[in-house]
Backbone bond lengths (Angstrom), bond angles and torsions (degrees), N, CA, C in turn:
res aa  C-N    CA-C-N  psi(-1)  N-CA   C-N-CA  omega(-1)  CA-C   N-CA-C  phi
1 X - - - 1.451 - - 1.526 109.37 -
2 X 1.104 108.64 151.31 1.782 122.09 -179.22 1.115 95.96 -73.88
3 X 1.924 102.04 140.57 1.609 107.67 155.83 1.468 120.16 -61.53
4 X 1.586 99.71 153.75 1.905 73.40 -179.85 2.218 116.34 -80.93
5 X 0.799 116.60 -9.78 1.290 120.42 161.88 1.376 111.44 -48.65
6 X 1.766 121.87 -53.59 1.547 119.59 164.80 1.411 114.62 -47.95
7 X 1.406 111.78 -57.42 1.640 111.76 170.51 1.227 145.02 -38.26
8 X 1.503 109.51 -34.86 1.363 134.82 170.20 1.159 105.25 -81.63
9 X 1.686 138.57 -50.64 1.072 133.65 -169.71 1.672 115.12 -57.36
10 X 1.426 97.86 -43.15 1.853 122.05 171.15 1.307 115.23 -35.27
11 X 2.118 100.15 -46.08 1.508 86.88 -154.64 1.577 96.67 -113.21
12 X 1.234 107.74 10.50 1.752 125.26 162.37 1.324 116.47 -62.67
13 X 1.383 112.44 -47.36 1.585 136.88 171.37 1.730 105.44 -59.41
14 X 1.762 101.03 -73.41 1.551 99.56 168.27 1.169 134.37 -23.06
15 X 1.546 123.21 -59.95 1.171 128.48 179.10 1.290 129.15 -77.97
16 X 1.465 110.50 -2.97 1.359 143.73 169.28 1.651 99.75 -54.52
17 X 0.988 113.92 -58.07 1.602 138.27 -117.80 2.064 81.67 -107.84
18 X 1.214 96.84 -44.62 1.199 107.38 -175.10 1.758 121.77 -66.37
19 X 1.586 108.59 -62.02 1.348 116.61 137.02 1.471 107.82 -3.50
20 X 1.575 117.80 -93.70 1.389 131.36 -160.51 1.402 95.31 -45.05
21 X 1.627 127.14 -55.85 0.955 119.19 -157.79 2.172 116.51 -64.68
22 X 1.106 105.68 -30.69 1.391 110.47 173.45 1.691 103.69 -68.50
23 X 1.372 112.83 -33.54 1.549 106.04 -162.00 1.940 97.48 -65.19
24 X 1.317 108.81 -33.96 1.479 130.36 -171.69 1.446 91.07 -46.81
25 X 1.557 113.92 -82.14 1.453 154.01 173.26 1.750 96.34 2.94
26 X 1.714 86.04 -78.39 1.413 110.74 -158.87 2.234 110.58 -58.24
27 X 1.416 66.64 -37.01 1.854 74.92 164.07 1.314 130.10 -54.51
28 X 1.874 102.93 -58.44 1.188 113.04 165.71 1.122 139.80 -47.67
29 X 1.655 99.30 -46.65 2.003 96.28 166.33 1.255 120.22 -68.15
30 X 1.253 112.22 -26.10 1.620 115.10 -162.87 1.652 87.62 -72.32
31 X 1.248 138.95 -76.78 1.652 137.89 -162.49 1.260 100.90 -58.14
32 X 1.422 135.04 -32.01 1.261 113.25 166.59 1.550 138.75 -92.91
33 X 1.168 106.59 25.32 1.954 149.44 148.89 1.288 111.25 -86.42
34 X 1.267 113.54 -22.82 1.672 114.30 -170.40 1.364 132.23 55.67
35 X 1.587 91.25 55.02 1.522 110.78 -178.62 1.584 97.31 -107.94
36 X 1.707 97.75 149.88 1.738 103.60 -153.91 1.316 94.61 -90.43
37 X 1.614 99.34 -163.52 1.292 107.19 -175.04 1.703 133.68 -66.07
38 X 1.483 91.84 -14.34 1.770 93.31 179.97 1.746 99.98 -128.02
39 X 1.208 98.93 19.84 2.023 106.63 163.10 1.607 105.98 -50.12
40 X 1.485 105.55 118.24 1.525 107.02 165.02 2.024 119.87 -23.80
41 X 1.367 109.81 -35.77 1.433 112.66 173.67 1.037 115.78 -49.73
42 X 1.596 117.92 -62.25 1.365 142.68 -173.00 1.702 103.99 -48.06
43 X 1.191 110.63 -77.95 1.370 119.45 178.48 1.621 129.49 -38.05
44 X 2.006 111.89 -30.82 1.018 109.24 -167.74 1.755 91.69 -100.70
45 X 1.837 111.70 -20.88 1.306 92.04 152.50 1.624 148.31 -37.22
46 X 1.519 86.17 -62.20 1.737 94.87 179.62 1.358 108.90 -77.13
47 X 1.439 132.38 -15.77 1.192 136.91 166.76 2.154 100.30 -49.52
48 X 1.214 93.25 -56.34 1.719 89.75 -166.01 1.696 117.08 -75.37
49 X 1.337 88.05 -23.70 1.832 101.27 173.01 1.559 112.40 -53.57
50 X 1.499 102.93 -59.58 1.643 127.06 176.10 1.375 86.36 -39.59
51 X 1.551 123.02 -94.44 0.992 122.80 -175.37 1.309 140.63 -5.21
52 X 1.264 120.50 -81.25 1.254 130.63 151.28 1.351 145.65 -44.20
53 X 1.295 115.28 -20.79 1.223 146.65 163.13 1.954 112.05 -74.83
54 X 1.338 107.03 -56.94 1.130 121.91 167.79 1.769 124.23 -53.87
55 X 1.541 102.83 -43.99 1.462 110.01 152.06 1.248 139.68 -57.34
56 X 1.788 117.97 -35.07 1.183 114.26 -149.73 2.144 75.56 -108.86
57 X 1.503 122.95 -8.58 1.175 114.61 161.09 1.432 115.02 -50.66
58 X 1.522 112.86 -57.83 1.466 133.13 -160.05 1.737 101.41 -66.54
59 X 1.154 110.64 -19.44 1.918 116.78 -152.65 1.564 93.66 -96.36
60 X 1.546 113.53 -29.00 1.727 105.50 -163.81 1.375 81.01 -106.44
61 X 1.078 156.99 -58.30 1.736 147.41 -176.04 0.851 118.44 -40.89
62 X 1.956 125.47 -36.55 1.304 119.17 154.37 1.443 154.04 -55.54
63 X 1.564 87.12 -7.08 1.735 118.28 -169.46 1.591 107.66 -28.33
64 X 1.095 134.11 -57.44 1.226 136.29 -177.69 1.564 125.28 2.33
């Protein structure tokens, strides 16, 4: 069985990954609605990308 520190780290990453994946999402519908470049979509897109991206930076650097 996994330590739980592995477990957490797993699903730290997971939700990482997941994040990114809505930030993607939200992008996608929004440009293909044809909302511009500073459309509330757009913004809360790259808002969640950052995010998630920024997390799952912080989650694998910590590996230690």
């Amino acid at each position: 069985m996994a330590a739980p520190d592995e477990v957490y780290r797993g699903v730290t990453r997971l939700f990482s990954v997941i994040i990114l994946g809505f930030g993607i999402a939200i992008l996608v519908v929004t440009l293909a609605n044809g909302g511009g470049p500073l459309s509330t979509g757009v913004l809360l897109g790259l808002l969640f990308c950052a995010l998630g991206v920024g997390r799952l930076y912080l989650a694998l650097r910590a590996r230690g």
